[in-house]
C-alpha positions in Angstrom: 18.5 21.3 -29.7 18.1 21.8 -33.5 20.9 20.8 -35.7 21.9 22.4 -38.4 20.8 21.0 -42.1 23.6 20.7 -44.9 21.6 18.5 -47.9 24.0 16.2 -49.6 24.9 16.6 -53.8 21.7 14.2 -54.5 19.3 16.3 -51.7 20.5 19.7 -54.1 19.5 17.9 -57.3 16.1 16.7 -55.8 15.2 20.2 -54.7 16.3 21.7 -57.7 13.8 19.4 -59.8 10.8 20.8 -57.0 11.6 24.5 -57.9 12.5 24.2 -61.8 9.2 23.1 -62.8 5.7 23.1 -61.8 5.6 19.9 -60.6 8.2 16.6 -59.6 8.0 13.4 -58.3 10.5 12.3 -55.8 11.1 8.5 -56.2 13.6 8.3 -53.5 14.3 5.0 -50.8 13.3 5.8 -47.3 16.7 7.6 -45.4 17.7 9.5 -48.4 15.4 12.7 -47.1 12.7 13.2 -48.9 10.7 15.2 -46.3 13.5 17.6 -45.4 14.1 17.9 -49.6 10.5 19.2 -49.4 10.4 21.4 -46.8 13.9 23.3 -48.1 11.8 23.9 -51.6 8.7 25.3 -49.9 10.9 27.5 -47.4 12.7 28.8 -51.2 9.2 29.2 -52.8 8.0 31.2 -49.2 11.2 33.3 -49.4 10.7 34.3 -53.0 7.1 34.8 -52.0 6.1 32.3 -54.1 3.9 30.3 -52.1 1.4 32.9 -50.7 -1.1 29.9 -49.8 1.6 27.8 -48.1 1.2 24.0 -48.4 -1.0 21.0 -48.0 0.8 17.8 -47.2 -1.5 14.8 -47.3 0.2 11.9 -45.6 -0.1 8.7 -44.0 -1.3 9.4 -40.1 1.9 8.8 -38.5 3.9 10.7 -40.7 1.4 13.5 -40.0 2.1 13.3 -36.7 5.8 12.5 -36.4 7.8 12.1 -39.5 6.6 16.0 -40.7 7.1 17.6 -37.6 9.8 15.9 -36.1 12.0 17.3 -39.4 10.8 20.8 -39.0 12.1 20.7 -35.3 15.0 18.4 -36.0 17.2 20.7 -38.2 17.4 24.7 -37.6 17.1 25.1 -41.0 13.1 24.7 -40.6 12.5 25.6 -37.3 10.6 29.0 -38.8 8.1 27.3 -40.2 5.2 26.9 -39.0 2.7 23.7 -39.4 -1.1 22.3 -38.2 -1.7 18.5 -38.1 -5.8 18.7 -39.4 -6.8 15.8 -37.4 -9.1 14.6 -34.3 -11.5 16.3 -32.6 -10.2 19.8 -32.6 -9.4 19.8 -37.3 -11.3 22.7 -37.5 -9.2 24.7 -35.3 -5.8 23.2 -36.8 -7.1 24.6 -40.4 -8.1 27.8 -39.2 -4.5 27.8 -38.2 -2.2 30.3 -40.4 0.4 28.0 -40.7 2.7 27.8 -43.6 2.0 24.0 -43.9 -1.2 22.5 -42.9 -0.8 18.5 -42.8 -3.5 15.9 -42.9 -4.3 12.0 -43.7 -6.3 11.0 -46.9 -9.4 9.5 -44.7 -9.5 13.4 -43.9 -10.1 14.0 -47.3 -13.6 13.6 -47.4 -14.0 16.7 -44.4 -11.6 18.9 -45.8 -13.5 18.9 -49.2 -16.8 18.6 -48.4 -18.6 21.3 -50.7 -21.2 22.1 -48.3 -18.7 22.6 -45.7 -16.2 25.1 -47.7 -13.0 24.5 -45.9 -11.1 25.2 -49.2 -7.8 27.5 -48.8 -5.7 28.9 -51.6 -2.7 26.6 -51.2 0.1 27.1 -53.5 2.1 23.7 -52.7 0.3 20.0 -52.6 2.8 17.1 -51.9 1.5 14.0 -51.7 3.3 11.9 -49.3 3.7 8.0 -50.0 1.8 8.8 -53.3 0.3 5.2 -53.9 -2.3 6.1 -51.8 -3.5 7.7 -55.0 -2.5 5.0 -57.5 -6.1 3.8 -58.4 -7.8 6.6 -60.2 -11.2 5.2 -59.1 -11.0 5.4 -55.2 -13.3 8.2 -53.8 -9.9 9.7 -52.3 -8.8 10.0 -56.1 -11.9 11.2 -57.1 -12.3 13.8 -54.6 -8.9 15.7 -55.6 -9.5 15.3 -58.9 -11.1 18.3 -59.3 -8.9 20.1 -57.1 -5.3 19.2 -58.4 -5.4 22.4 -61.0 -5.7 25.0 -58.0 -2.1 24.4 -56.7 0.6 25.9 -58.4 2.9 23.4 -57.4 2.2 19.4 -57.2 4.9 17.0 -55.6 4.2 13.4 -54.8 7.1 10.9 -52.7 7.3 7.5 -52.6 10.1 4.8 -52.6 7.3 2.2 -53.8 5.8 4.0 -57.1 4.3 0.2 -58.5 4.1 -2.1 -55.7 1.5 -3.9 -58.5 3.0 -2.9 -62.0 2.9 -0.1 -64.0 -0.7 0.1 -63.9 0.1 2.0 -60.7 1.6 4.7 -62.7 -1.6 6.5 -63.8 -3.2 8.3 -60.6 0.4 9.3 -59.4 1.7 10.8 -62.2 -2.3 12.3 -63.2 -1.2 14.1 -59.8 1.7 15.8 -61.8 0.4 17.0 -64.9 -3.4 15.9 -65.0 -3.0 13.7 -67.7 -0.6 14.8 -70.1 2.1 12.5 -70.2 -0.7 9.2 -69.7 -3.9 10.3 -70.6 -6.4 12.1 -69.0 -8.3 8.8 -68.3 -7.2 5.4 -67.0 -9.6 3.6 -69.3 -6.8 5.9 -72.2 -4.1 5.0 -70.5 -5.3 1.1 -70.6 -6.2 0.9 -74.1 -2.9 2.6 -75.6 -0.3 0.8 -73.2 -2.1 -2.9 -71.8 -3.7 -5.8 -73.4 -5.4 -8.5 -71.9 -5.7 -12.4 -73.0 -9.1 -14.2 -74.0 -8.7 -16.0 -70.6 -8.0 -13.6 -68.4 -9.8 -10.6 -68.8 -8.7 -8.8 -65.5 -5.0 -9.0 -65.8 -3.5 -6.0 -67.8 -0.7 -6.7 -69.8 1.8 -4.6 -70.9 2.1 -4.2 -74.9 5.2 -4.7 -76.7 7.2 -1.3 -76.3 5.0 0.2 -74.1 7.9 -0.2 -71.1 9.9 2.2 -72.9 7.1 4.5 -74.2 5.6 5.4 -70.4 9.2 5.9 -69.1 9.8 8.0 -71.5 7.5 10.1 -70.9 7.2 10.4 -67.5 11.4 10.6 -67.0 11.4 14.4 -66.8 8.6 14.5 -64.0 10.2 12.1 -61.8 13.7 11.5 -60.0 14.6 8.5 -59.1 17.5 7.9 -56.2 18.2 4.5 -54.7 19.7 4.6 -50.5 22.8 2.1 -51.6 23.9 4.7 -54.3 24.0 7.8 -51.9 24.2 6.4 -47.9 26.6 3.6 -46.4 24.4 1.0 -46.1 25.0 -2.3 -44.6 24.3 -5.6 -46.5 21.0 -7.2 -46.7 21.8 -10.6 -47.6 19.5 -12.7 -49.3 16.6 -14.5 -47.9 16.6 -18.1 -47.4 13.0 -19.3 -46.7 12.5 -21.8 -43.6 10.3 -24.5 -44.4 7.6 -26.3 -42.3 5.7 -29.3 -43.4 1.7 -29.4 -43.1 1.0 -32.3 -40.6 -1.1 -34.8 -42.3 -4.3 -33.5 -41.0 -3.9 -30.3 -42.3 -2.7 -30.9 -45.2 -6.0 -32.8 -45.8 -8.0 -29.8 -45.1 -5.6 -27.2 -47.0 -6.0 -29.7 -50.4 -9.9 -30.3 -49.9 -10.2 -26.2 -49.8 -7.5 -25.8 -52.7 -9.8 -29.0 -54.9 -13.1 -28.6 -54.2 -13.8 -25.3 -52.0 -15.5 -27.4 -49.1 -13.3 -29.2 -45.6 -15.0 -30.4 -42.8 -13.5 -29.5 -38.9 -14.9 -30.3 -35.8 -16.8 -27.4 -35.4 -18.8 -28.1 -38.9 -18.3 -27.5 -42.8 -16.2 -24.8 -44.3 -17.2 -23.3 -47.5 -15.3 -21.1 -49.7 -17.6 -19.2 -52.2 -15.4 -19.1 -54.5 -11.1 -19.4 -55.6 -10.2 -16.7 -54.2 -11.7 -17.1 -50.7 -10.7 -20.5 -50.7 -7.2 -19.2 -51.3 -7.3 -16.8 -48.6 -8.2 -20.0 -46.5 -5.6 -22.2 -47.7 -3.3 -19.5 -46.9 -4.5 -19.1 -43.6 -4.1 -22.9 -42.6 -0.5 -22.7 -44.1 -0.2 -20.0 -41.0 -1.8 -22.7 -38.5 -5.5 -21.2 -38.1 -8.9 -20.8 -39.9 -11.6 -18.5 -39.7 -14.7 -20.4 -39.2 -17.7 -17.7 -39.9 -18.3 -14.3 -40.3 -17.5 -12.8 -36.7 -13.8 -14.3 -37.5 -13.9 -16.7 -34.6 -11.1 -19.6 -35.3 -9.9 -22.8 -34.7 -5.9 -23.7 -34.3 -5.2 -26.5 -37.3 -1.4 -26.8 -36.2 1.7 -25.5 -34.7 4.2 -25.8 -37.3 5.1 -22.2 -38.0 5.0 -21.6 -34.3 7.5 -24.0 -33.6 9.9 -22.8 -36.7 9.7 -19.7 -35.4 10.5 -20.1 -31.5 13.6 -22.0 -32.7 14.4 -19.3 -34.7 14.1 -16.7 -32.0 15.7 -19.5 -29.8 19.0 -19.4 -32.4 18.9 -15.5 -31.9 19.6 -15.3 -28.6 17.4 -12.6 -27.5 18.3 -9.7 -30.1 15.7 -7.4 -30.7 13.6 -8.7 -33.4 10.8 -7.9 -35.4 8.3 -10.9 -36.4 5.4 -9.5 -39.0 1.6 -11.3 -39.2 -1.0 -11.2 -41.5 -4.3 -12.6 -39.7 -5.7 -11.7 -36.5 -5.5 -14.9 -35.5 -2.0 -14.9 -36.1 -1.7 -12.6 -33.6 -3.6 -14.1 -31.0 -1.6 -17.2 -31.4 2.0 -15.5 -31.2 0.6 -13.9 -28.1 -0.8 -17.1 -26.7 2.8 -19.3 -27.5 5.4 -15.7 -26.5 3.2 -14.2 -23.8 0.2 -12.0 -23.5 2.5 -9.2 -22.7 4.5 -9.2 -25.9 3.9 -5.7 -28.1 2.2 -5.2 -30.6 1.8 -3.0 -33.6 -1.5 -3.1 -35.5 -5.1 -2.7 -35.7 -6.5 -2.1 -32.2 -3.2 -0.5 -31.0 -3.6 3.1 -29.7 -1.1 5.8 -31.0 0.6 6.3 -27.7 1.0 2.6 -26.8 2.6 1.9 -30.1 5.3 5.1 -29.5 5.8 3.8 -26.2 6.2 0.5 -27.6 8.7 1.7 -30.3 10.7 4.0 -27.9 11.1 1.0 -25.7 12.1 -1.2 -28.5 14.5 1.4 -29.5 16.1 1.3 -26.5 16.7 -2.1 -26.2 14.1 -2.9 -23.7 11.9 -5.3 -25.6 13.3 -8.4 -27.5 10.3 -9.0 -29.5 7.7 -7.0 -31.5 4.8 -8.3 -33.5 3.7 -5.9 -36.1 0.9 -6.0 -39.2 2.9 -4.6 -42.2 -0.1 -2.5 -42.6 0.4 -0.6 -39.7 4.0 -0.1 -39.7 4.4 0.8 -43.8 5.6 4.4 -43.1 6.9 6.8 -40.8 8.9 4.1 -38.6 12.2 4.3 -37.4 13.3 1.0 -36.0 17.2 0.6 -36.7 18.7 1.6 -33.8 19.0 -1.8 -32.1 17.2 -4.1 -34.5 18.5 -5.7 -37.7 16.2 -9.2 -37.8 12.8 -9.2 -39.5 10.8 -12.4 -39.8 7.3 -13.1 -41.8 5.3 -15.5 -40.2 2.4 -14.8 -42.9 3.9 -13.2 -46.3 1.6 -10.7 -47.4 0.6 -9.9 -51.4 1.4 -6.4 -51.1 4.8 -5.3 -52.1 4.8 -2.1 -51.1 3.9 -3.5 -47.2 6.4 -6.0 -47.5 9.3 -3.2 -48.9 8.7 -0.7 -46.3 8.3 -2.8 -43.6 11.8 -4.0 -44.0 12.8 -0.5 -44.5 11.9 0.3 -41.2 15.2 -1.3 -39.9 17.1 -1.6 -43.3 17.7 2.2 -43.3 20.1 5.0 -42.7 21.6 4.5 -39.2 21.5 0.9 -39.4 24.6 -0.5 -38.1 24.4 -4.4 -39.4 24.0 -6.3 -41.9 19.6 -7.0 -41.9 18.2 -10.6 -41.8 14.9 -11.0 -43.3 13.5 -14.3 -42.7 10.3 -16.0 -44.6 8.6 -18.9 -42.6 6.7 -21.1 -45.4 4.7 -24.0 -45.5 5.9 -26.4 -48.0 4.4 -26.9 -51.1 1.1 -24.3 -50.9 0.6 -21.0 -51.3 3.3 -19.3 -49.4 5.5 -20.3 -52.3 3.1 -18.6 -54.6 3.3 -15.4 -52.4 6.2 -15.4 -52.3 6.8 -15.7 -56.3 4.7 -12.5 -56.9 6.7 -10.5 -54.6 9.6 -11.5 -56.4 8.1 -10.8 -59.9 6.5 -7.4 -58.5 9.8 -6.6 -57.0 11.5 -7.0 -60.5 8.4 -4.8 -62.2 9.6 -2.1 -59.7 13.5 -2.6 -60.3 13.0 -2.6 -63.8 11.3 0.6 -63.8 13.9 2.5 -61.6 16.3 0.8 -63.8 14.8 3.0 -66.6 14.1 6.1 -64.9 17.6 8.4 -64.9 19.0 9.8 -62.5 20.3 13.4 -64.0 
């Protein structure tokens, strides 16, 4: 049964922002609603006739699939409106659909928009859900839409992650909004008036002095910002206090000889990193307790450490439901090898049915343990019905992975306080990692901290 949708004060304002202008960004923490904000502004726009071409939401594939419709047949409010998932086999019957909103993943891009192929409809509406899947102006994903972004009336983009990397991140999403006016037209522009770099490091843009207060500016009236703690009853989410494991001896003798000189030798022969940041990637992976040994990614175990840290962790939490995130394959294989074959898993390999199965279970209660890859659980998850312990075995570099994985249990509904739990190796890497997500996170908070709220 439907339920009927009353939007709270801060839903109101974010709709109102959608309909008063041509386009809007919606900056808003997972649980506050962005989806349902959405779909109230398009039914407005369809009511006023307004939207004659209906929408286009390009999303993540879950969301596709569940987060979109799920809120059309959730609340009564939206249960006229009528939507195609353009995906799988049978896309080209979902387009030919007339549905108010056709939905579809960026890796569908390319079909959609193939100019031999002429798929193209007259939508009014584009929103752009999780938008920093358009950050980097030069993916083919951004280039493809390029030239389309000026035939829809409206443009939204939502995200609770805008710059999971720094403000660089800015550029494609707002470009999305207003093709350039507020940041150039060009990210090489947008580079050259707000970044600097130093003699030594000729990758790393740097922000110029006043430049913070010069892009907020400008992009304050396309945006709205809304953080979950201001507008829903959210638990705490106390903060983290890393366990640390030491190296064994013989692993820390291969982790420094890859840090120093690029080269270790294991049983199985020499291991040569081509250059820092491979060898980093290796370190990192022997702080975890395995190595890739060649191309085909077959391993060797180096140790156990984090493995043991983490079954005395479980151990201490008796048995409630818990969520424990890897990086490496081979972190994978070795969870499943110490906590059982049968354990579930979310990430690559994982059909779509098994993981909702898998999540329904969890959800119920019936499965103590999960082991999830932060990239395939970043969106579209709803996991804080029983759940409200997170722990990283491998930390990963992305911020906007490792803030939307814990919002998969630190969001509305959730009952308890979340635990989030970082297992590090002493002294490497991980403590780097971990640094960066830190300084990213305070990029991010600093930028929300800027943006008003109206």
């Amino acid at each position: 049964m439907s339920e009927p949708w009353h939007p709270h004060e801060y839903q109101l304002r974010a709709i109102k922002l959608l309909l008063s202008q041509g386009s809007g960004g919606l900056l808003l923490d997972p649980g506050l609603g962005k989806t349902a904000v959405c779909l109230a502004a398009y039914k407005i726009l369809k009511k006023k006739r307004m939207a004659p071409g209906g929408m286009l939401v390009i999303a993540p594939l879950r969301p596709c699939y569940s987060v979109w419709p799920n809120e059309m047949e959730k609340w009564a409010e939206f249960n006229e409106l009528t939507y195609a998932v353009i995906h799988g086999p049978d896309k080209a019957d979902m387009l030919a659909l007339d549905a108010d909103i056709h939905i579809i993943n960026p890796e569908g891009l390319a079909w959609l928009f193939d100019p031999k192929a002429k798929r193209w409809r007259n939508w009014t509406v584009l929103c752009v859900d999780e938008s920093t899947k358009f950050k980097a102006s030069g993916t083919k994903r951004f280039k493809l839409m390029r030239h389309h972004f000026p035939n829809f009336d409206r443009r939204w983009i939502l995200t609770g992650t805008p710059v999971p990397n720094g403000i660089m991140d800015l550029f494609g999403q707002i470009f999305i909004l207003d093709l350039g006016n507020a940041l150039g037209r060009y990210i090489t522009h947008y580079r050259n008036q707000y970044f600097h770099v130093e003699p030594w490091d000729r990758y790393n843009y740097i922000p110029n002095h006043g430049s913070w207060e010069k892009i907020v500016e400008r992009i304050d009236p396309l945006v709205l910002r809304l953080s979950a703690q201001d507008y829903l009853d959210m638990p705490d989410l106390p903060p983290i206090d890393p366990i640390y494991v030491d190296l064994p001896e013989e692993a820390r003798e291969k982790y420094k000889d890859l840090e120093d000189e690029f080269i270790t030798q294991i049983e199985e022969g020499t291991i040569i990193a081509a250059n820092s940041a491979v060898a980093g990637g290796k370190c990192r992976q022997i702080c975890n307790g395995a190595l890739y040994i060649n191309a085909e990614h077959d391993w060797v175990s180096i140790h156990d450490a984090k493995l043991d840290a983490l079954e005395e962790l479980l151990e201490e939490l008796g048995g409630a439901p818990t969520l424990v995130m890897y990086e490496f394959n081979h972190d994978k294989e070795r969870l499943l090898g110490r906590f059982g074959s049968a354990t579930p898993v979310l990430g690559g390999g994982t059909s779509a049915r098994k993981a909702d199965g898998y999540i329904q279970q969890f959800n119920d209660g019936h499965i103590p343990l999960m082991i999830c890859h932060p990239g395939s659980m970043a969106h579209g998850l709803n996991l804080q019905e029983t759940c409200h312990h997170l722990i990283w075995f491998g930390l990963t570099w992305n911020l906007e992975y490792y803030d939307q994985a814990i919002a998969r249990i630190y969001r509305q509904g959730q009952k308890n306080p979340v635990f989030v739990y970082h297992i590090l190796a002493h002294d490497t890497l991980d403590d780097r990692v971990m640094n960066v997500l830190a300084d990213k996170d305070k990029t991010q908070k600093k930028l929300f901290a800027s943006l008003t709220t109206r």
